[in-house]
C-alpha positions in Angstrom: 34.0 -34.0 -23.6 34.4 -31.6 -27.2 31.5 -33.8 -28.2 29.2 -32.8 -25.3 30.3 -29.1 -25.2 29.4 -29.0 -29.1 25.9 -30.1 -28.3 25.5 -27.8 -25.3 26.4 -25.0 -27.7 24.6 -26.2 -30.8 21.2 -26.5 -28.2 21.8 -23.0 -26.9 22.2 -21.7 -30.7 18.9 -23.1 -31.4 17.1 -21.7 -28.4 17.9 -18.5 -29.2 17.0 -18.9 -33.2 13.6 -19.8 -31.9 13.2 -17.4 -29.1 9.3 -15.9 -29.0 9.2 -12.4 -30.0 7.9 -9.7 -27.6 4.2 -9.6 -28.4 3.0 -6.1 -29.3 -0.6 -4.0 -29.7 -1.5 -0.7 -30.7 -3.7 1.7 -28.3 -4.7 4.8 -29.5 -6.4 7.9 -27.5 -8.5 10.9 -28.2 -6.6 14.1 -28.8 -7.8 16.6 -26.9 -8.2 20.3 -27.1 -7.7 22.8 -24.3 -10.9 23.1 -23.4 -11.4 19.3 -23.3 -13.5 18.2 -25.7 -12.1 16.2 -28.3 -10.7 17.8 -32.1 -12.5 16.6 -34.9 -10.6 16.3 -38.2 -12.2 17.8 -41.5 -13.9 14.7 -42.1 -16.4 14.1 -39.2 -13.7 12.0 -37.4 -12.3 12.5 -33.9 -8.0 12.5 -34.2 -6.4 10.3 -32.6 -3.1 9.6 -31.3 -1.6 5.6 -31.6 1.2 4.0 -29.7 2.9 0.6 -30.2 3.2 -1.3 -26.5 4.6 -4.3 -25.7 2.1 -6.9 -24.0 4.1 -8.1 -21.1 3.4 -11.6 -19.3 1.1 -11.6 -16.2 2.1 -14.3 -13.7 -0.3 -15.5 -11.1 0.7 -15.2 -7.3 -0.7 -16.4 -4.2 -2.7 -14.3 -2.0 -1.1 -12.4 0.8 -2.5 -14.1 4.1 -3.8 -11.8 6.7 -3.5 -11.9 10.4 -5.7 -9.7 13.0 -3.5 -7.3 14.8 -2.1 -7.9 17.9 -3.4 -6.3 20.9 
């Protein structure tokens, strides 16, 4: 019984040791003044501001069925 607990645990270790990362991107947007146009830095370039998001999974569903309404 020690020995099969030992394995569970070891297994569960090693699942976690090799557990995928959260996969991340950067999105970046045009600053804007107040009168809405974008603000050009001193070299030509439009400024921009640049978050780090985390990419979440998208799972695929089944459609909702639709019934007529009932009189």
């Amino acid at each position: 019984m020690k020995k099969i607990l030992l394995a569970l645990a070891i297994f569960g270790l090693t699942n976690l040791a090799y557990a995928e990362e959260p996969k991340t991107k950067q999105v970046c947007t045009d600053v804007k003044g107040k009168d809405g146009k974008p603000v050009i830095n001193k070299d030509g370039t439009t400024k921009q501001t640049c978050k780090t998001i985390k990419v979440h999974k998208k799972y695929d569903g089944t459609a909702v069925p639709t019934t007529p309404p009932k009189k």
